[in-house]
N, C-alpha and C positions, 0 to 999 in steps of 0.2 A: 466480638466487638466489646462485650461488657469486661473482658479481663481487660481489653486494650485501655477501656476508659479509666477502669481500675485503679493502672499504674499509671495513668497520666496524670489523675487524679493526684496520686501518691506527690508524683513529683513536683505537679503546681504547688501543693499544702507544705513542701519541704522548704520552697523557694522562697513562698508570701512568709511562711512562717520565722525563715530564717534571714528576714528584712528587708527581700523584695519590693519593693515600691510598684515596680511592674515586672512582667515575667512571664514567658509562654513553657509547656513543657507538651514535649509531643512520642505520643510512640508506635511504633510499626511493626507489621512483621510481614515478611515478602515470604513468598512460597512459589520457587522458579523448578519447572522443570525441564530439563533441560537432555539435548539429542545430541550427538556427536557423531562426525564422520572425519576420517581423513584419508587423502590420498584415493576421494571416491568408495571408503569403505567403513559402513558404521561401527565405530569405536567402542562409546560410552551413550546409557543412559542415566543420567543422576537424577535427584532431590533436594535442592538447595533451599534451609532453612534461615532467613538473614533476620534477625530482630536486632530492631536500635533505637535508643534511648536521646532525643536533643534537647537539651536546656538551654533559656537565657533568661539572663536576669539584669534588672535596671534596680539599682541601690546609688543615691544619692547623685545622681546620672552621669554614674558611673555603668559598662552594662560588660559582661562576662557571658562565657559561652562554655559549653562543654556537650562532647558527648561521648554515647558505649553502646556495645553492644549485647552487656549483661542485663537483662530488665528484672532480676531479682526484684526484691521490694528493699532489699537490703542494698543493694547495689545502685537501686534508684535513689533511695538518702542521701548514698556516699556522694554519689554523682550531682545532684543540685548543692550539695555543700562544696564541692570541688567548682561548681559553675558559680556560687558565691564568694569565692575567694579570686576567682580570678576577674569578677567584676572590682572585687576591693582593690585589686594591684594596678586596674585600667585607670585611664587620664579620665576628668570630669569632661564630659559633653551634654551639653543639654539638648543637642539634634537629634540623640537617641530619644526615640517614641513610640508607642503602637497606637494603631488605628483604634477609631472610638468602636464600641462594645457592636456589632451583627447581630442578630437573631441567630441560632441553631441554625447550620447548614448542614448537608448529608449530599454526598455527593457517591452516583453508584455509574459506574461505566465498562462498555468494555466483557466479552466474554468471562463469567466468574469461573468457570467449571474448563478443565483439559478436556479435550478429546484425544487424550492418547495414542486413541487408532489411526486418525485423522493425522496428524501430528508426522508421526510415522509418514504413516503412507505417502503425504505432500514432500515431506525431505528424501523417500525413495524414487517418488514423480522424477524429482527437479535431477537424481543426477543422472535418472535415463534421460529425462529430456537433452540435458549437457550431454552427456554422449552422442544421443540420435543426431540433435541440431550441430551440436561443435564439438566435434571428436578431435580436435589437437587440446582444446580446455581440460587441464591437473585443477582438479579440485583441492587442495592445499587441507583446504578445513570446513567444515558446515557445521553449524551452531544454528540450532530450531529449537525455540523456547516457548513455554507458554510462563507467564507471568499474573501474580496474582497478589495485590499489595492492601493491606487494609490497614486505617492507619485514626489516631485520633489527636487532635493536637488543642489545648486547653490556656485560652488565655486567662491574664489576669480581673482585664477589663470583665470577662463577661461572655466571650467569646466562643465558643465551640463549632470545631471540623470536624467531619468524621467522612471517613470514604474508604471507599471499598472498586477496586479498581483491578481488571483486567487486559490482558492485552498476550496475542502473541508476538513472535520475531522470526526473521530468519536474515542469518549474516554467512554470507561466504568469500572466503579470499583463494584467490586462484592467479593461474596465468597459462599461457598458451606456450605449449610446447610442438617441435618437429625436431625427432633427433635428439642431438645434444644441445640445440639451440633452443633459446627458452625466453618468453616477455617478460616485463617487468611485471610484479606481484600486482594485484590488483583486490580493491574488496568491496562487497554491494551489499547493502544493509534494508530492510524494509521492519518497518513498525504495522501491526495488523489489528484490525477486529474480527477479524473471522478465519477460519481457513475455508472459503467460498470459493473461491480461486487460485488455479493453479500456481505455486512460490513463484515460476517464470515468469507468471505475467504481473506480478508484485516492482513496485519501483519503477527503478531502472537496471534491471537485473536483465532480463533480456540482450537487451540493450547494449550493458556494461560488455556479456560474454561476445556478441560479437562484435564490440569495440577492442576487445583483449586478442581477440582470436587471428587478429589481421597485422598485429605487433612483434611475429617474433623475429622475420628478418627486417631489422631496421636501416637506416642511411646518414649518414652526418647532413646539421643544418647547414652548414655552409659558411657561407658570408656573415657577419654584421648587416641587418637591414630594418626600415622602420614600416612594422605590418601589422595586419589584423591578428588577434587572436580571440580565437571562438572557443568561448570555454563549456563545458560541459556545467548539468547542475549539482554536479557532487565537488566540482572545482570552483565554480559560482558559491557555492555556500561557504566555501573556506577562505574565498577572499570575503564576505558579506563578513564574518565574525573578523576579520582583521579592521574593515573599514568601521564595525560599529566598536570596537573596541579603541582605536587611536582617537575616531572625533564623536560619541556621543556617552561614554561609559561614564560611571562612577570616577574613574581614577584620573582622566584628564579633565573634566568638568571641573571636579575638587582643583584640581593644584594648576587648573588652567591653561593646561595646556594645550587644548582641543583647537586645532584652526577653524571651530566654524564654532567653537564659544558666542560668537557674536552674530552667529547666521539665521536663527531662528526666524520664520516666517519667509526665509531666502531661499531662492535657485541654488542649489548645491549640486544638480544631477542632469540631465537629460529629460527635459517634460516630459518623456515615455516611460519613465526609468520610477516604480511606486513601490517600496518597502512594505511590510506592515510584521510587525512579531506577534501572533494570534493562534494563542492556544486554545482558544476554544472555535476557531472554525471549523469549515466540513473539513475531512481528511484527516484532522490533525487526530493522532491516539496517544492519552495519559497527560494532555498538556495539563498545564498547572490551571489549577482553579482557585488558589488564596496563596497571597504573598505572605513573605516570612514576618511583617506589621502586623498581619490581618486583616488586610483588605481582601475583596474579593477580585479575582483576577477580569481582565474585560483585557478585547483585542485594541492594538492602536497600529498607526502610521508613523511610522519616523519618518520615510521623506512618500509622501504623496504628488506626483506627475512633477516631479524633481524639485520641491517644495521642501527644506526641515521645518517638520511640523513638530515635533519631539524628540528631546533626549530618552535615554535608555539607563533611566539614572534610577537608585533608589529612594525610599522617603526619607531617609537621611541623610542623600546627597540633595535632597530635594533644599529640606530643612537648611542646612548649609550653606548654599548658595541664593537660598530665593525665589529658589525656581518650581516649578511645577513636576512631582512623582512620575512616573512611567504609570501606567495604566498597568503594566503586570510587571513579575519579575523573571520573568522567562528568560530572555536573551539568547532564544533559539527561536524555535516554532515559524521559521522566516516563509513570507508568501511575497514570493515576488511575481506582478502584478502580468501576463501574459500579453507580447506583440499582438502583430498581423500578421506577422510573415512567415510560412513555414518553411523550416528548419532548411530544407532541400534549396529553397529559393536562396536561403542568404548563404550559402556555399556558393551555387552558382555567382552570386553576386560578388564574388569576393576571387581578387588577383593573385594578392600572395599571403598565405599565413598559412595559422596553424591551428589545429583542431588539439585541444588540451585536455585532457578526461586530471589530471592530478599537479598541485604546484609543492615544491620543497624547497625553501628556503628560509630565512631568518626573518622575527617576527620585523612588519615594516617599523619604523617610529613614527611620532606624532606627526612627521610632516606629510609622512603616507609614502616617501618612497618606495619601494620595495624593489629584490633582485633573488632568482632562484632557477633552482630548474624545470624544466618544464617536462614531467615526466607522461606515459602511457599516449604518447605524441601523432599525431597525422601533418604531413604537408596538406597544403592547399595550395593549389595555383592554377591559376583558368581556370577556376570555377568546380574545378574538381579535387576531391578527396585523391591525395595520391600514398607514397609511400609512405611507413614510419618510421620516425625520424626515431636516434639515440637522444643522450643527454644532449638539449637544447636551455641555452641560458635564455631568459627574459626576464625584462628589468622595466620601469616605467613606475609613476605615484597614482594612488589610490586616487585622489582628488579628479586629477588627470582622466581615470580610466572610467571615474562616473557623468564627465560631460563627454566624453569621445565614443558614445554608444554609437553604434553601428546600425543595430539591429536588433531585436527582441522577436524569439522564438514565438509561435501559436501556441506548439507544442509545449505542456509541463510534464517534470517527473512530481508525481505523490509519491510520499516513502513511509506518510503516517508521522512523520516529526516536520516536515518541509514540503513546500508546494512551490519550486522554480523553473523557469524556463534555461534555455539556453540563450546565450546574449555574446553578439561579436565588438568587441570593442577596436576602436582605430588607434593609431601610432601607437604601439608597443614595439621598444624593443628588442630584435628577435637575433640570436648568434650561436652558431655550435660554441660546443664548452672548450 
């Protein structure tokens, strides 16, 4: 940690020195070790060494950015002189600021040290358990990391972070095969503090394989009709970053084009239906603990029992517009807020639709439409999970799909970055391609 401060040090004194007015400089070095399988057979083990270098600087408020991954001391000069010049070329804004001066923080989390043995032995578990439990599941790829990030970052004001942070992973893409017939590709990701438990019972990785495993002889959807669809939480998450990205981000706030600009303190959602991006709650592994200002990071609510309670904005869109920062800079770490109903009940409850684990299409626009396919697919009808369906279109807006909630899962997946349920939403429309 004392070389790390070092060269941060270096790089702050290059920046102030070279007419910085204000100015952060931070530097890292990750140490990932990393397992490899494919095709069910272990591959590679590596050592992955990542150091890197971030500048910015605010001269005449004006503010510049640069970064590397050579942390010479030589190379850190070159590097804040290079972040000085492109703050000189930048337009004046005076929205660009950092937060007033912290006290000394240190932040330590997360297993520091591999257990290599461990490490191993849990990625040779997971793919006898694949085999034993779901013998048609191709393991494609297995990636089991432990990660190990220590980092210090040196503001102008006065500021200083310092952290030491670890964490394992395990990510696999697969799909179910019989024959020559084969499902579509599929991938389960889990973020860890430990290896305490078995990788299968990590996330939704159980789960995923035998959601995969039941895929490879599919059916056409049929008809054009208006139905349920019951998304999964690794499909749930991919619509949540479309929805916060068209009505509450930086880039529509700015240029105004968010349709719910004017909804704060409004109904936006389903009274059942509660947001919140919170990196530092239970579950969550390496969320952020200081934003790129230097404030200290704290959980919020965007929409609370279907409420916007906050944008998702940073403190220079804050500045900007007039409005109030985001509590952190995350814009992941989502916990969406768990039903009543378990999962088995709202199937039953439900006549005609479709059970979704994956969406591919183009990103919606500001108005929230959206149109794609509906991949790794189930019918639903009377109440039961039936066949799976090939490429199935659906199409319906964002806006739309957060007051026509259906139903919110009991049931969540943790994965160590996200804490959601499963949630069926009403009138979507649903058509073979």
């Amino acid at each position: 940690m004392d070389q790390l401060l070092k060269k941060a040090r270096t790089g702050l004194d290059a920046l102030v020195e070279g007419g910085a007015e204000q100015a952060v400089s931070s530097v890292s070095r990750e140490v990932v070790r990393e397992i490899n399988a494919e095709m069910g057979e272990f591959t590679l083990y590596r050592t992955l060494f990542k150091d890197s270098v971030n500048f910015m600087a605010i001269r005449d408020k004006k503010r510049g950015l640069s970064a590397q991954n050579d942390v010479t001391e030589e190379a850190i000069v070159k590097g804040a002189k290079l972040c000085l010049e492109a703050a000189e070329a930048a337009d004046e804004d005076e929205a660009w600021q950092l937060a007033p001066k912290l006290p000394k923080q240190s932040f330590t989390t997360g297993p520091l040290f591999c257990d290599e043995e461990k490490l191993l032995s849990r990625s040779q578990e997971l793919l006898d358990d694949i085999k034993e439990q779901f013998p048609n599941i191709m393991v494609e790829a297995l990636y089991a990391t432990h990660s190990l990030k220590e980092g210090v970052a040196l503001f102008s004001t006065g500021s200083e972070f310092q952290s030491t942070r670890g964490a394992y992973s395990i990510d696999l893409m697969f799909n179910a095969q019989e024959g020559k017939k084969t499902s579509s590709f599929y991938g389960s990701y889990a973020l860890l503090d430990s290896l305490d438990e078995a990788f299968i019972k990590q996330g939704s990785i159980h789960y995923d394989l035998e959601f995969v495993s039941g895929q490879v002889h599919t059916q056409p959807a049929g008809e054009k009709y208006e139905g349920v669809i019951l998304m999964t939480p690794s499909c749930l998450g991919s619509f949540l970053y479309s929805i916060l990205g068209n009505f509450v981000s930086d880039s529509v706030i700015l240029d105004g084009t968010s349709i719910w600009r004017d909804k704060l303190e409004q109904p936006v959602a389903d009274p059942r239906f509660s947001l919140a991006i919170a990196p530092l709650s239970r579950g969550m592994v390496m969320g952020e603990r200081f934003t790129p200002e230097g404030y200290l990071s704290e959980d919020y609510h965007v929409i609370r029992d279907g409420v916007l309670e906050k944008f998702a904005i940073s403190d220079y869109t804050a500045r900007k517009t007039g409005r109030d920062r985001a509590p952190n800079n995350a814009f992941d770490n989502f916990v969406v807020e768990a039903g009543d109903t378990p999962l088995d009940e709202i199937i039953r409850g439900i006549d005609k639709g479709i059970l979704v684990g994956r969406f591919s299409g183009g990103n919606p626009g500001t108005s929230g439409d959206f149109s794609g396919v509906a991949k790794n697919t189930y019918l639903i009808e009377n109440g039961e999970i039936k066949h799976a369906l090939n490429e199935t279109m659906v199409s319906g807006n964002l806006v739309q799909l957060l007051t026509n909630i259906r139903a919110i899962s009991k049931e969540v997946i943790e994965d160590g970055s996200s804490v959601l349920p499963w949630i069926a939403f009403n009138d979507v429309i649903i058509s073979g391609k």
